[in-house]
C-alpha positions, 0 to 999 in steps of 0.5 A: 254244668246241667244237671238231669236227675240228680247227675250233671253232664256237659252241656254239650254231650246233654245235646249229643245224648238227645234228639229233642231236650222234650226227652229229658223235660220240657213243656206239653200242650194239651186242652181237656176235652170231657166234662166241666173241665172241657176245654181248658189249656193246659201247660204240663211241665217236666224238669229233669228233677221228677218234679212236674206240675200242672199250669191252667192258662184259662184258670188265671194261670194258676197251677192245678196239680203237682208232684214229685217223683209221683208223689202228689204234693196238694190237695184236690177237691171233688170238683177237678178242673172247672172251665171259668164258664160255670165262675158265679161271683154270688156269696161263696159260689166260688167254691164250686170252681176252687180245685185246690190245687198247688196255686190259686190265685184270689183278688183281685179286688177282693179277698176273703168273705163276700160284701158289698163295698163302693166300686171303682164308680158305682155306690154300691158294688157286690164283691163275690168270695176270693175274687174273679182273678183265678176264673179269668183266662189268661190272653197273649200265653207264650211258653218255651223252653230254652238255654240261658248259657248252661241253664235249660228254662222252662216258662210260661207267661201271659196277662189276665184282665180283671176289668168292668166297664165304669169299674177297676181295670186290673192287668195281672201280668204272671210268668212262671219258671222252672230250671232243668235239675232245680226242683223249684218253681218261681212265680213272677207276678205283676198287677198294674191299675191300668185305669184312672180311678184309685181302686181298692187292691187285694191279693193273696196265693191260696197253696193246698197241700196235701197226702202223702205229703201232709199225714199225722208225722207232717211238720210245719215250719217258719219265724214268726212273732205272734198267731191269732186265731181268725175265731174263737174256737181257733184262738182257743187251739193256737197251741195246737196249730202244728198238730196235724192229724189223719182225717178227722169228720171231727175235725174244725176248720181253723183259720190262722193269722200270723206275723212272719218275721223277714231274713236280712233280705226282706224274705219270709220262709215256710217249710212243711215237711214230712220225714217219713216220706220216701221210706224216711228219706224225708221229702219237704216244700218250702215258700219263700216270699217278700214281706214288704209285697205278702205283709200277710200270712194266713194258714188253713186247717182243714183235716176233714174227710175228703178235705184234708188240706193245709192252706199256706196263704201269703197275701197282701191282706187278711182272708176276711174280705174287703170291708174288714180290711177297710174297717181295720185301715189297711186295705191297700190301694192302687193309684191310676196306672200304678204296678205293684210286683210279687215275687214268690218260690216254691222249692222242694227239699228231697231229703231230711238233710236238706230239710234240716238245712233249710230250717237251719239257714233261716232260723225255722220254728217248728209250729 
């Protein structure tokens, strides 16, 4: 049976109780209309658990803010939303657009630092920051919310277009679902190479989460094999990654690469929970992903003043961008209309003993 904020009730008398399910959860369309921000879709989802969150179809279909139960789940910078008007490609310009928020999308033809590489036919190509993809508009969006037997689906899908004349020609094809009673959201993506040149392919989710999530009583967890600091002075804090601060205007930005270790389903799992949250009833976010699509796993801390952030990034290659991944032989390529698929879950755990649980069934390490 359905189940609406912690109660199931017969499908049937759910539909007696209402008269519109947008009562219980649902899927609200609005456009911004002030500021750099004006004019971007945007796609507010409920359902029926106080998890809501925020997706931007105009912003590659990336998801902006998140909460649950009113409780922000990531960071946000101090740019907001961005209308992908003012993207600039230039070095790291792409910092003036990056809202942090829950979901941003890099690629898809580059991640990480800018270079300049070989294009898909030009000699000589300037690649910018993280890549085009997350200032992208996404073109033939459709949303609904329906039933699927005694399941209530939210969803939205739509493609997003990274292409150039004489260049790559990429189709990211996303759909994002969330279910009445599941405080979950599960991203589908898809990226097909729909031109006849093979062409480089990098792809990463940049996830910042944030206060009253992330505080000094923050804990972070997954199964790993080994961590490398992406510099010295990150290499030299590697026992230190798990300490987690109030903000600090001394703080380093720190930059980890580590080897996740799969579950018996080719599965990797992160949590980052905060027990002391909901007056210590415990409130925790999780990420699992697939090890053979996300090979990758990159963590940010940053607990700056103002960017107090923790960066979970699974990605299909480093965050030090295209050349580097070339240099070090594994940057992953797509052959002439070749599609590769990712398949990703961001699940809330709403109380310690569902934080306990999680770290239990996949055999967790506290960082």
């Amino acid at each position: 049976m359905p189940t609406v904020f912690g109660r199931t009730i017969a499908k049937e008398s759910l539909i007696e109780s209402v008269g519109d399910m947008s009562q219980i959860c649902g899927i609200h369309s609005f456009i911004y209309d002030d500021g750099l921000a004006k004019g971007v879709r945007c796609l507010d989802f409920r359902n029926a658990t106080g998890l809501r969150f925020e997706v931007l179809p105009d912003r590659g279909m990336d998801i902006y803010y998140a909460e649950y139960k009113g409780i922000p789940l990531n960071w946000l910078s101090g740019t907001g939303v961005v209308s992908s008007h003012y993207y600039s490609s230039h070095e790291w310009d792409w910092l003036r657009n990056f809202f942090g928020g829950l979901l941003v999308t890099c690629g898809l033809s580059n991640v990480g630092d800018h270079c300049v590489d070989r294009g898909a036919y030009l000699e000589k190509e300037h690649f910018g920051a993280h890549g085009r993809i997350s200032n992208l508009p996404a073109k033939a969006v459709s949303y609904k919310s329906y039933w699927d037997n005694e399941n209530y689906i939210l969803q939205v899908e739509g493609n997003v277009i990274e292409a150039a004349a004489q260049g790559e020609n990429f189709q990211l094809t996303r759909r994002i679902q969330t279910q009445m009673g599941k405080p979950s959201i599960h991203i589908s993506d898809s990226v097909q190479n729909r031109s006849f040149y093979t062409v480089p392919h990098m792809f990463l989710y940049h996830i910042n989460i944030g206060y009253p999530l992330l505080d000094e009583a923050s804990e972070i967890y997954m199964s790993y094999t080994h961590i490398q600091g992406l510099d010295i002075e990150a290499e030299k804090n590697c026992g230190e990654i798990g300490h987690l601060s109030m903000p600090d205007e001394k703080a380093l930005e720190l930059v980890y690469m580590i080897d996740q270790r799969s579950d018996e389903n080719g599965y990797c799992h992160v949590m980052f929970a905060n027990r002391s949250l909901e007056n210590n009833a415990g409130l925790g976010i999780s990420l699992s992903y697939q090890k053979s699509a996300f090979p990758y796993f990159t963590l940010w801390k940053r607990l700056n003043r103002g960017e107090y952030v923790i960066g979970f990034e699974p990605g299909n290659c480093t965050v030090q961008g295209r050349n580097m991944q070339r240099n070090r032989g594994d940057l992953r390529h797509l052959k002439p209309q070749e599609t590769c698929h990712y398949d990703t879950e961001i699940a809330l755990l709403t109380s310690n003993e569902t934080i306990d649980q999680y770290q239990s069934t996949y055999g967790l390490q506290k960082l």
